[in-house]
N, C-alpha and C positions, 0 to 999 in steps of 0.2 A: 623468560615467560612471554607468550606472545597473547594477545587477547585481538578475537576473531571475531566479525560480527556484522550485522546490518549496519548501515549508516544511521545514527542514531540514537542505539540501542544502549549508550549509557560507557565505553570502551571510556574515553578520556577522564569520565566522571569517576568510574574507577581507578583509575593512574592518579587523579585528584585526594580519594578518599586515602589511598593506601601512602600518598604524599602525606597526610594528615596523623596516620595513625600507626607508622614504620618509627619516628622519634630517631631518623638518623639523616643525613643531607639527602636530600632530591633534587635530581636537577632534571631537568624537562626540557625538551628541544621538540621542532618538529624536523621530520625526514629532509624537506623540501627546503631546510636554512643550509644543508649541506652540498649544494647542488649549486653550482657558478660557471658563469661564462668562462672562468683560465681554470684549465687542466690541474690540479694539485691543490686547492684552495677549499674545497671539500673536503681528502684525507687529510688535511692539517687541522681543519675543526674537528674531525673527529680523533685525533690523536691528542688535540689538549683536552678535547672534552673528558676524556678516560684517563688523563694524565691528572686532571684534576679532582676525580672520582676516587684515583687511589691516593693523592694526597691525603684525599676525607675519611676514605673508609674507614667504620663499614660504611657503604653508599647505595644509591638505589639510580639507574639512569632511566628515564621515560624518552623515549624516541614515537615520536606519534606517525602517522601515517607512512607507514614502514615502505609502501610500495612503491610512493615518490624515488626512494633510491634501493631497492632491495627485487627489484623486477633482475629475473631471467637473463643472464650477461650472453653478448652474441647473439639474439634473437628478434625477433620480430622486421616489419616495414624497414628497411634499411641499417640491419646489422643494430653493432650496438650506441651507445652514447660514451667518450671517451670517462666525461669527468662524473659521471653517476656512477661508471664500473670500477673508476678507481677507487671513488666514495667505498663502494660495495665490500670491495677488496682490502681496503684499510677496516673495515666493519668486522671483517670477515678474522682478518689477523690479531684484534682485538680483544675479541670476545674469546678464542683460542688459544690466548697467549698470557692468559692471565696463569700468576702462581699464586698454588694454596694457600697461602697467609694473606691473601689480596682476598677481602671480601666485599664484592661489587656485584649487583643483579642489576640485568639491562633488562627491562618490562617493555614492550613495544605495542602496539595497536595497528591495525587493515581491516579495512574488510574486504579487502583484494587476496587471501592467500592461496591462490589459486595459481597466481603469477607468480610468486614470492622466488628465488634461487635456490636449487636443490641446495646448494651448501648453505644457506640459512638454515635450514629447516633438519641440517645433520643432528644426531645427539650431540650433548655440550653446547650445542648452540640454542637457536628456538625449538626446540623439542618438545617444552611441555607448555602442550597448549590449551586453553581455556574460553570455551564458547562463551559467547555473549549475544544469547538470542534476545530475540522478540517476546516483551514479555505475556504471560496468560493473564487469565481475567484476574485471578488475583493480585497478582504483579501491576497489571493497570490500575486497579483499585487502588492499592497503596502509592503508586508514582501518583497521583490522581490529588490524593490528601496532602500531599508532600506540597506540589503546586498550588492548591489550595489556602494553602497557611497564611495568616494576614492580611485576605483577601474577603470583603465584603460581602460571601456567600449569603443567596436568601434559603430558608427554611426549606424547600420546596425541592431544593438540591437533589437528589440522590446520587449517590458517589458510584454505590454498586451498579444500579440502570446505568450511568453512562460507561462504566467499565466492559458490560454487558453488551454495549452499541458501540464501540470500537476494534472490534478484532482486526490483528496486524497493524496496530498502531505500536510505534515504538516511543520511549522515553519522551523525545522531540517534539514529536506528534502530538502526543497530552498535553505538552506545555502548550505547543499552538494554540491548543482546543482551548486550554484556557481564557489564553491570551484574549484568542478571538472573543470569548463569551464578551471577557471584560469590556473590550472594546464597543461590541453589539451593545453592549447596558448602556458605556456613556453616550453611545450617540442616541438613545430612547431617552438620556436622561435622567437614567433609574438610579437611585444610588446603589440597590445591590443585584448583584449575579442571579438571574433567576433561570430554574431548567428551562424556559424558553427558550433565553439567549443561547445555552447548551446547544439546543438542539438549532438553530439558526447555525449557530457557529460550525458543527458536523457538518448541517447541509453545505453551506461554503467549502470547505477544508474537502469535504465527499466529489462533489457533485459540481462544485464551481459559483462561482458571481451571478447573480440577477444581473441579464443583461436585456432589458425591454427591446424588441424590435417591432416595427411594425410592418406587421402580417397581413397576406391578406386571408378574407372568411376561409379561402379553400387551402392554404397551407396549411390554417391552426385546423381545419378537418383530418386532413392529411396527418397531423403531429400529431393527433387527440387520437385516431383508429391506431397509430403505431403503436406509441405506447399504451393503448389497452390492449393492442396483441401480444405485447412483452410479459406484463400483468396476467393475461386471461390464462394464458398457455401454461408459466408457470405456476398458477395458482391447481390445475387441475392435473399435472402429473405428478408422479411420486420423489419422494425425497428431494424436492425445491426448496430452497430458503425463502421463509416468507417475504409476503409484498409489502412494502412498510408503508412504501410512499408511490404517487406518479403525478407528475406536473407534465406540463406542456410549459410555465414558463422556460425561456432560454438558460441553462447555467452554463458558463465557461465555452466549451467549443461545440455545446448541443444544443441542440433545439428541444429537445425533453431529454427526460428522466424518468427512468423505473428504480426506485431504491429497492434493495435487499435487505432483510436485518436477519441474518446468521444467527441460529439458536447459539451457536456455541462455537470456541475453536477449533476448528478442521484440521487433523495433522495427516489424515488419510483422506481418499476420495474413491466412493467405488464407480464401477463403470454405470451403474443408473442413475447417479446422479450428475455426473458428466455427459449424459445423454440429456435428462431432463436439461442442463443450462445449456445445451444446443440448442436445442428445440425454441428455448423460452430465448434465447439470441437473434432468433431463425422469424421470433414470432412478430416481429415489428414487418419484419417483409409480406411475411404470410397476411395478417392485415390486411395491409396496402392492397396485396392482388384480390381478398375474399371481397373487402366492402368499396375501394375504392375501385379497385380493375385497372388501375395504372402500378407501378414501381416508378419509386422515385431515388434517388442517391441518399438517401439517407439513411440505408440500413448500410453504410460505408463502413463502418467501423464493426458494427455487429457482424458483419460478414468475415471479415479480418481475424477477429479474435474466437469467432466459430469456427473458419478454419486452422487457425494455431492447435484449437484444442482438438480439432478431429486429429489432429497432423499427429500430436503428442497420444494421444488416444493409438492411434495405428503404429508408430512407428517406434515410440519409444515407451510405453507401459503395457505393450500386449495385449493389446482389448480389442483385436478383431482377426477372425478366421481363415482371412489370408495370408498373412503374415504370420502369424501365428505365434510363437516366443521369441523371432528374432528381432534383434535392437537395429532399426532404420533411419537411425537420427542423422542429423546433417553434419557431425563431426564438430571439428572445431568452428568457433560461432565468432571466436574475437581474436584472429590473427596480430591487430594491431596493439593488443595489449601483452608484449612480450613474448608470444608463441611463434611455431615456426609457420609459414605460409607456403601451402604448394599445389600445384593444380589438383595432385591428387589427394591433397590432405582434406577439402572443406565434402568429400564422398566417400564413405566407407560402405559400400553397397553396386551391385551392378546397377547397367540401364536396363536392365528387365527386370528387377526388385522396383527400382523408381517405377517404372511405369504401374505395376501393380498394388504399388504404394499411393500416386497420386488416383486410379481407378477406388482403390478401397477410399480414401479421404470421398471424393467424389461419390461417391454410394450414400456413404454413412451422411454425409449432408442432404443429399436427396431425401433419403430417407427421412433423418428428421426435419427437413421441410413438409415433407407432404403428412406426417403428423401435426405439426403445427397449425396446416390448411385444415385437416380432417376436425382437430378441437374449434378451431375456427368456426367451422362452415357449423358443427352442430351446435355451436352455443353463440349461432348469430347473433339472436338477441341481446344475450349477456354482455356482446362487446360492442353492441349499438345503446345498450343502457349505460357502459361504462365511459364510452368515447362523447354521447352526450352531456356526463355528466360534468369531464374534462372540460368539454367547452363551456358550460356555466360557470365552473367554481375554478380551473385552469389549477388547479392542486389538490388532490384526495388523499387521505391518509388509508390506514388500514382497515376502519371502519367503516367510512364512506363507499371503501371498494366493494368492501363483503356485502353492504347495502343495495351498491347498483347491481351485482351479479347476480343475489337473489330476487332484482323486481320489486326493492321497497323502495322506499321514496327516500333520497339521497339527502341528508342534513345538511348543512353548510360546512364548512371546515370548524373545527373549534376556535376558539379564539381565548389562549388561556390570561385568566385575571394574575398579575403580581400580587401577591399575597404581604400585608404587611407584617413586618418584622413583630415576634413578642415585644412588648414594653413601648412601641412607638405609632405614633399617629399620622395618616395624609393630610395634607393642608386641605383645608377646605374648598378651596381655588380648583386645587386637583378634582377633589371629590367631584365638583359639579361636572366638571369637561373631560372626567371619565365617560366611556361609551360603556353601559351594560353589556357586559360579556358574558360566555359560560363559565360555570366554576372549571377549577384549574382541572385537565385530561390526566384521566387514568394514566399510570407509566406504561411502555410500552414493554412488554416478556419480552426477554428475548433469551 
C-alpha cells in the first residue's frame, strides 16, 4: 500500500495510527537509512529488514519517504546512483518473493509519485494506492479541535471561522497556526488563546513578519495607491474572492499586502475568474501609472505570477481562441528529479505554435491591463479615498475598505478587547492600564 500526498497532509501520522491499531509488529524505517556511501550496505538492511518481518509475522513494514530510494533507475542528470539502484532492486526482489504462508504488508509514504520506478508501482507491488489529500473545511475544523485539546483556548475562539479562513492548509499547517497563536498570547502576556492572536498568527503564517522600514512620505504613497489598485480592481469585477485585508506595513519579502478570504474551497476554476485575478494582479501596476504616472519595480512578482496564469490559461486549459484545444505546455518541468533530459524533450510544440502562444499570453495581459487602468481611471476617487486612508491607519480591514470606497468616513481599525474567561476576574492593576477598546469584531463570513 502506498499512501500519496502533499507534504504534510497527515501520510506518516497514518502509518503511526495503523502502528496503533494493526495489534501485530510494526516496524518503521525511513527510505533515506538505506542509502550509503559503500555499494551493498543498503540491500543488506533491507534483506534483514524483511528477514526479520517474516520471523514476526503476521507483520506490517512502514518505509517513509519512498522516493529517497525508489526514483526511476538509469535516469535523470548523470545516469543513475550505484547503491540506491541496488537498494531499489533488493526492494524490488523482496516484496516479489514472498510465499503465501508469509503474511507481511509493506505500507510506504511520497509525495513524489510521480518519479517513483515503473516496477514499484507493478501489481503485487505498490499497486493499491491511497490518496491523502488536503483536507476540506470540515477536515480542518476537526484537525483544528484535535490541536486544540489542553490548550488555554478563550471563549471567543471559533473553530469553524478559522476552519473557514484557511483553505489549502494541510495538517501541519493548523498545528503551526496553533502554535503561533499560542506563542502571539505569551508574549502579550495573556493567559488564554484569543481569536485575535488567530488571526495575528494567519497574517504571519499568510503574509510574513512585520518588518518596520523606514520609508520615505513618496514610497509609502507609492505602496498605499498599489495596493488600493489590487483592492479596487478586485472588489468591482465579477467572481473575485473577497478583500479581507490591505496594509502597507512590510510583511516578509513585501512592502504591502492585499489579503483574499475565499468563500470556500476551489477544486474548479472558470475562465472569468481567472481573468478577474489577472486584472486584480495587473492592478497594483495599473495604480502606479493612473495616480502616480511613474511604474516602479514593485509589481515584480504580480507580473510573474500574472504571467504564469495567462501562460496556464493559453497553453494548457484552453481558454483562448488561438490555440484553441491544443495542450502548449512546456513538457517536462523537472528533469533532475529522475526523468530523462533532452534538447527536444523540455518542447512539445513548433516555433510557430510558441510564437503564437507567447503573442496570445501577450494580448491577454494587455488586455487585462488596460481594464485595470479603465476601473481605475473611473473610480479615481474611490482609489484616492482608499490610498489616503492607507496612509493614516497603514492597515484596513473589510470594513474600513467598503467605507473609503463608498465616500464615508473611514473608522479606525478595530481594536478587539480579550474577553474574560466565565468564573474568573482581571486584576485590578490590569483593569486600570487597560486602554478602552471596541467590543470584540464581528467574525469574518467567509
Amino acid at each position: 500500500m502506498l499512501l500519496v500526498g502533499p507534504p504534510g497532509t497527515g501520510k506518516t501520522l497514518l502509518a503511526r495510527a495503523v502502528a496503533g491499531e494493526a495489534g501485530v509488529p510494526f516496524f518503521s524505517t525511513s527510505a533515506s537509512e538505506f542509502v550509503e556511501m559503500f555499494v551493498g550496505i543498503g540491500a543488506s538492511r533491507v534483506r534483514d529488514l524483511f528477514n526479520q518481518a517474516r520471523r514476526n509475522s503476521p507483520a506490517i513494514i512502514f518505509i517513509d519517504e519512498l522516493d529517497a530510494i525508489g526514483r526511476q533507475r538509469g535516469a535523470g542528470l548523470g545516469g543513475g546512483h550505484d547503491e540506491r539502484e541496488q537498494t531499489l532492486n533488493q526492494i524490488l526482489v523482496e516484496m516479489d518473493g514472498f510465499e503465501e504462508s508469509v503474511n507481511v504488508i509493506v505500507v510506504a509514504a511520497t509525495n513524489r509519485a510521480d518519479v517513483l520506478d515503473p516496477a514499484l508501482m507493478r501489481p503485487g507491488r505498490f499497486d493499491r494506492q491511497v490518496t491523502v489529500d488536503l483536507p476540506d473545511v470540515r477536515g480542518r475544523e476537526a484537525i483544528l479541535r484535535i490541536h486544540l485539546k489542553g490548550k488555554p483556548v478563550a471563549p471567543d475562539v471559533e473553530v469553524s471561522v478559522l476552519a473557514r479562513q484557511t483553505p489549502g492548509f494541510a495538517g501541519a499547517n493548523l498545528a503551526n497556526l496553533v502554535n503561533e497563536a499560542a506563542l502571539h498570547a505569551a508574549r502579550k502576556g495573556e493567559k488564554h488563546i484569543h481569536m485575535v492572536h488567530f488571526r495575528e498568527a494567519l497574517d504571519k503564517i499568510v503574509l510574513g513578519t512585520e518588518r518596520p522600514l523606514l520609508m520615505t512620505e513618496r514610497d509609502r504613497t507609492v505602496i498605499a495607491y498599489h495596493e488600493s489598485g489590487h483592492a479596487l480592481v478586485a472588489l468591482m469585477l465579477p467572481e473575485s474572492d473577497p478583500v479581507n485585508k490591505v496594509t502597507i506595513i512590510p510583511r516578509g519579502r513585501s512592502l504591502g499586502v492585499t489579503e483574499y478570504l475565499p468563500e470556500g474551497d476551489r477544486f474548479n476554476y472558470s475562465r472569468q475568474y481567472l481573468l478577474t485575478m489577472i486584472a486584480g494582479l495587473l492592478g497594483g501596476r495599473a495604480a502606479e501609472q493612473v495616480a502616480i504616472g511613474e511604474i516602479t519595480t514593485g509589481a515584480e512578482n504580480d507580473l510573474q505570477r500574472a504571467t504564469q496564469l495567462a501562460r496556464n490559461m493559453v497553453g494548457r486549459w484552453g481558454m483562448s481562441a488561438e490555440l484553441g484545444l491544443m495542450f502548449a505546455g512546456d513538457g517536462n518541468q523537472n528533469p533532475f528529479l529522475g526523468r530523462e533530459m533532452g534538447m527536444h524533450g523540455s518542447r512539445e510544440h513548433s516555433e510557430a505554435t510558441a510564437a503564437i502562444l507567447d503573442q496570445t499570453i501577450r494580448h491577454l495581459l494587455e488586455e487585462r491591463m488596460a481594464t485595470a487602468v479603465r476601473i481605475l481611471t473611473e473610480h479615481r476617487d474611490a482609489l484616492d479615498r482608499l490610498a489616503q486612508a492607507l496612509l493614516k491607519y497603514e492597515t484596513l480591514d473589510k470594513h474600513c475598505i467598503q467605507a473609503a470606497i463608498r465616500g464615508e468616513e473611514v473608522p479606525p481599525p478595530e481594536r478587539p478587547r480579550f474577553p474574560t474567561p466565565p468564573g474568573q476576574t482581571r486584576d485590578p492593576q490590569d483593569q486600570e492600564q487597560e486602554t478602552p477598546v471596541n467590543p470584540r469584531p464581528e467574525t469574518i463570513p467567509a
